[in-house]
C-alpha positions in Angstrom: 15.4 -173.6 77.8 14.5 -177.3 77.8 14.9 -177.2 73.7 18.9 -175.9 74.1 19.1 -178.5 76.7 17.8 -181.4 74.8 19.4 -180.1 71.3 22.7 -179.8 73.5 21.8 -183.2 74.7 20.9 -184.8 71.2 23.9 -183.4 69.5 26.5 -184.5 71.8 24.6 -188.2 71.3 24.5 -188.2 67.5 28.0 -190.3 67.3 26.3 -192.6 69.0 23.6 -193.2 67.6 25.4 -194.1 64.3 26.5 -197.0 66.2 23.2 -198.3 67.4 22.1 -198.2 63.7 24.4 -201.1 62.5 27.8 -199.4 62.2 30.8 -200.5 63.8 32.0 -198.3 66.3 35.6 -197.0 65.4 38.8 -198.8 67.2 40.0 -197.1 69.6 43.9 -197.2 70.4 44.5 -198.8 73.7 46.3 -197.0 76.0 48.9 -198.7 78.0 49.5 -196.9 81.0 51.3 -197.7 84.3 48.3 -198.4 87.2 49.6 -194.5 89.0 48.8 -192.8 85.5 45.7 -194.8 84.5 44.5 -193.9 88.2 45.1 -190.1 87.5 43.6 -190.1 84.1 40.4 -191.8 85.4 40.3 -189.0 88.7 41.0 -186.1 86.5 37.9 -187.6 83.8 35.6 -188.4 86.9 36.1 -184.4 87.9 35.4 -183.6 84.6 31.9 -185.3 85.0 31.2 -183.9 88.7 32.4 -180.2 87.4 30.3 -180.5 84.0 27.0 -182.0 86.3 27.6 -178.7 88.8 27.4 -176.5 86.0 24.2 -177.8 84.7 22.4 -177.6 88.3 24.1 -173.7 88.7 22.9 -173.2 85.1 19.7 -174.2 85.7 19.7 -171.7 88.5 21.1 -169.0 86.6 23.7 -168.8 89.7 27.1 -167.9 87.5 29.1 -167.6 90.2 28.2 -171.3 91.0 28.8 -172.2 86.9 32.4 -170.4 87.7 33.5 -172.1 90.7 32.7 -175.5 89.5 34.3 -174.4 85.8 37.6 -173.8 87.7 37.6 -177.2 89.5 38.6 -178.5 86.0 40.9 -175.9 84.4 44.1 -175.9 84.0 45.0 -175.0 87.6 43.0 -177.0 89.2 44.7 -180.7 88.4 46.6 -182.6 90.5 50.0 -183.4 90.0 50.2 -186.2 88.0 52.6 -188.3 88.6 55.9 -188.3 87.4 56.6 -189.6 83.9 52.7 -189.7 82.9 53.2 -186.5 80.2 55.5 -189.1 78.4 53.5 -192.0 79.0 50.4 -190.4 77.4 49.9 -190.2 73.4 50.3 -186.6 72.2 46.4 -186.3 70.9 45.2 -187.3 73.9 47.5 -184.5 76.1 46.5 -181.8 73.2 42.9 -182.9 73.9 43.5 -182.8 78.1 44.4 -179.8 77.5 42.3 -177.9 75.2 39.6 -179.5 77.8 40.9 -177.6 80.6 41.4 -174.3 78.7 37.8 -174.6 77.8 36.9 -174.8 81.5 38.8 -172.3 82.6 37.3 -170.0 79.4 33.7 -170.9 80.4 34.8 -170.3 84.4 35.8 -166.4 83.1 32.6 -165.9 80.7 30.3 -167.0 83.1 31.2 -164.9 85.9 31.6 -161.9 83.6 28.7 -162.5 81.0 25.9 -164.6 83.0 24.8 -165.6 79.4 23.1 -169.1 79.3 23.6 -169.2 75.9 27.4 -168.9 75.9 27.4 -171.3 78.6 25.3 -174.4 77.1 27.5 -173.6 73.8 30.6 -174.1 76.0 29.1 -177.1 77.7 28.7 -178.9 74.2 31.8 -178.0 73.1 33.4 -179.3 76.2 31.0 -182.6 75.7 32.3 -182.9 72.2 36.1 -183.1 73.5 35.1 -185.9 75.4 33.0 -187.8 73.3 35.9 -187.4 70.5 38.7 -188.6 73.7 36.5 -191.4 74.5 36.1 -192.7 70.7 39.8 -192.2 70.4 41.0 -194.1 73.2 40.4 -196.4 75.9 42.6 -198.2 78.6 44.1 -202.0 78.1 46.7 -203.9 78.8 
């Protein structure tokens, strides 16, 4: 188990680690969003963290139901309206990637309660990591 953890761990690192070797990191388009969407972004990220850190403690547990319930607190249900004109406001990459984030929760939320399968899970996990390492190489907030 602590192997999977650490390869899960190491893989969703290895972008960076390109960096620390001398290469510049990629530009990143700036975002320029209105202070109301740049403030929803940054909630609906931050929940991504807290539901992504629940999973690992559940996980690590091997209580699914837990791995479920905090899997929904990100899907696609479980957002909170954004405010208005933020769909528009928002490149189209980064609302494909918002969203194939939340499906992904909400895909991990039904195979957890119904498999119980570490395995699946940690594979999930990463691939939900590597949706926001990509976002996060792709894109950061200016003015």
């Amino acid at each position: 188990m602590k192997r999977v953890m650490f390869g899960v761990l190491l893989a969703s690192c290895l972008p960076m680690l390109a960096w620390a070797e001398g290469e510049k990191a990629p530009e990143r388009e700036v975002m320029k969003l209105a202070p109301e969407h740049e403030t929803h972004v940054r909630y609906e990220m931050r929940g991504f963290l807290v539901s992504l850190q629940g999973i690992n403690e559940a996980l690590a547990k091997q209580d699914f139901e837990a791995v479920a319930r905090y899997a929904r607190q990100s899907g696609a249900q479980a957002p909170q309206a954004a405010p208005r004109g933020l769909g528009k406001a928002l490149p189209p990459r980064f609302r494909e990637m918002g969203s194939t984030t939340h499906a992904a929760f909400d895909q991990l939320a039904v195979d957890a309660a119904t498999m119980g399968d570490t395995r699946v899970v940690l594979e999930q996990v990463s691939g939900i990591m590597k949706n926001c390492i990509q976002c996060h190489s792709a894109y950061r907030f200016g003015k």
